[in-house]
C-alpha positions as MATLAB code, in Angstrom:
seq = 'XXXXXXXXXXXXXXXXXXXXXXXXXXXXXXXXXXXXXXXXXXXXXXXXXXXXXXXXXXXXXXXXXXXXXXXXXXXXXXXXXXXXXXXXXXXXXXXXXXXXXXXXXXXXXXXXXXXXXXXXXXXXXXXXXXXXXXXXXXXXXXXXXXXXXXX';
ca = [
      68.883   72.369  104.243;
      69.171   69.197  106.320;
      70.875   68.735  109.476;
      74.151   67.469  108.009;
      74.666   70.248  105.278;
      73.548   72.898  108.472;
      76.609   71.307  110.212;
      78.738   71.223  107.797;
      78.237   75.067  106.814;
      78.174   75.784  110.874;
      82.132   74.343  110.685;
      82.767   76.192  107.398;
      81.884   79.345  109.045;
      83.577   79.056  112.203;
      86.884   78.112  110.811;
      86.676   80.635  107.798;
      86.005   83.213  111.286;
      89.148   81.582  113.360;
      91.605   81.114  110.347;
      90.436   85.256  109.385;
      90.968   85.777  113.899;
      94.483   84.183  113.704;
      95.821   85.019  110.046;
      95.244   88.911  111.353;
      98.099   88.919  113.412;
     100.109   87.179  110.946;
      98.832   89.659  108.290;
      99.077   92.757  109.794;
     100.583   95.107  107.575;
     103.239   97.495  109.168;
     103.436  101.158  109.059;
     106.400  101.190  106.439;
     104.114   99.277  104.230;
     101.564  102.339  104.404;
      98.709   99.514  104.727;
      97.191   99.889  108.240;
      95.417   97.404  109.521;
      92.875   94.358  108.090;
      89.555   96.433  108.281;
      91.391   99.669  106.339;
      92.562   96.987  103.839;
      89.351   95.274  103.342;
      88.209   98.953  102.907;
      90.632   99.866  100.324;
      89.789   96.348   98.900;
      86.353   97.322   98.611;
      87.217  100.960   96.744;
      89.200   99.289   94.235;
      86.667   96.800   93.416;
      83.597   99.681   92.922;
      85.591  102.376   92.584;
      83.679  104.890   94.422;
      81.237  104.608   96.955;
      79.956  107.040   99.898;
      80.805  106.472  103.528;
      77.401  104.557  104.238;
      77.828  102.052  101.147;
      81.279  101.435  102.470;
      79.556  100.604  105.821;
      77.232   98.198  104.331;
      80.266   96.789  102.362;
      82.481   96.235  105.141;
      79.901   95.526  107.917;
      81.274   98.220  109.929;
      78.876  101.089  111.471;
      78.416  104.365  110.073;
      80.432  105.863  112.916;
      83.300  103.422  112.549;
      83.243  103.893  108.582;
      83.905  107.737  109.285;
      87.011  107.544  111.093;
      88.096  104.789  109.126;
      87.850  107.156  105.790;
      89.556  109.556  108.070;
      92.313  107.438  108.732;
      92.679  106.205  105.140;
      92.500  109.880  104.083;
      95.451  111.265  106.576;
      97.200  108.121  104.800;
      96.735  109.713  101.482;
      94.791  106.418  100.404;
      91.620  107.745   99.239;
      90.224  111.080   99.205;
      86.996  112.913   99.099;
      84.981  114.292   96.510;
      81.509  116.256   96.141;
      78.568  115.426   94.241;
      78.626  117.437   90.977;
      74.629  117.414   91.231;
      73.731  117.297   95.247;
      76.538  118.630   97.330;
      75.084  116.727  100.455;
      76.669  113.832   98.871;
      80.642  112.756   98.713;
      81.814  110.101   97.323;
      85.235  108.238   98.220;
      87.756  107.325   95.357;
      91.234  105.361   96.173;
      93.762  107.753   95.362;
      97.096  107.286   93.247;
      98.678  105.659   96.474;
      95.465  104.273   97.537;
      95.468  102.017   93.884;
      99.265  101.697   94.515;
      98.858  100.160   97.245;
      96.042   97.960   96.058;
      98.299   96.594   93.401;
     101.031   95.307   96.359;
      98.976   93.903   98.653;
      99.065   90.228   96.777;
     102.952   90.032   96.961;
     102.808   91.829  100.867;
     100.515   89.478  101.815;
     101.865   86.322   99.951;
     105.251   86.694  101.596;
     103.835   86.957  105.105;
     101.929   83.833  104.715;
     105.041   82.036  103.199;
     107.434   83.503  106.045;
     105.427   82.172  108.556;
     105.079   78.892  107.025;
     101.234   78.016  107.364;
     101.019   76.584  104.282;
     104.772   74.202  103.943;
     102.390   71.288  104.436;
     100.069   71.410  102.177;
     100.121   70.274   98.086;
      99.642   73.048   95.796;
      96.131   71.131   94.522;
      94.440   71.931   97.656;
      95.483   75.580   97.655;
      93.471   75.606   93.976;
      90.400   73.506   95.592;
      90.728   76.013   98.356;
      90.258   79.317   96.227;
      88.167   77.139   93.685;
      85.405   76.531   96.714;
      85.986   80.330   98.239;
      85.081   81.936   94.965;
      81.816   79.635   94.218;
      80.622   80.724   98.101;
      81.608   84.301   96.804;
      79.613   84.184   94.424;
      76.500   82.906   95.664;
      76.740   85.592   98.919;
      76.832   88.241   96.032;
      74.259   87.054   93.639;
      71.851   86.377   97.601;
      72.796   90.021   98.511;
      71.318   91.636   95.043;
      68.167   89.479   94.920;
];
């Protein structure tokens, strides 16, 4: 990669890391809404995409320690979000499955979280084709992180 294109992904980053900093406010999801906050979505995110996974998988998934990953599961668990479950074949293991509420809630967040970036009015300014080049460019980097992460 050449200077430029380092630069260039340098400013990506850091403004994909502010805009994510200063949307969290913005986004968080109140108590009524039975969301919690962005890491226990992105977690919930995560379950719904794989459908199970244990603890340390949703670690690595979420970049969040192993520690950190078990009282989040707690949390989401008191919530009645996901729940626990034993290996069939090596009890050492549990897995973590969204439960109904969990996929419930899954299933709102797009409208939640479309209505709190309309109320606070980030986006009034800008034309509807740059919100598609937007996602268009997001899910191309998407994919590339994924398909680098399995190689």
């Amino acid at each position: 990669m050449d200077k430029k294109n380092e630069q260039l992904m340098w400013k990506y980053c850091t403004l994909m890391l502010k805009a994510m900093r200063l949307g969290n406010g913005l986004l968080n999801i109140t108590s009524e809404e039975k969301m919690g906050t962005i890491l226990q979505l992105q977690a919930l995110i995560v379950l719904d995409e794989k459908s199970r996974l244990t603890v340390g998988e949703l670690a690595k998934e979420i970049h969040s320690s192993s520690p950190g990953a078990v009282q989040l599961v707690q949390r989401l668990i008191n919530a009645h979000l996901v729940k626990k479950v034993s290996d069939a074949k090596d009890k050492r293991i549990t897995h973590i499955y969204l439960t109904k509420d969990g996929k419930a809630s899954c299933r709102k967040l797009p409208s939640i979280w479309g209505k709190k970036l309309c109320d606070a009015n980030i986006f009034d300014y800008f034309p509807e084709n740059d919100f598609k080049t937007i996602v268009h460019i997001l899910k191309k980097a998407v994919k590339k992180f994924e398909a680098k992460k399995n190689e």
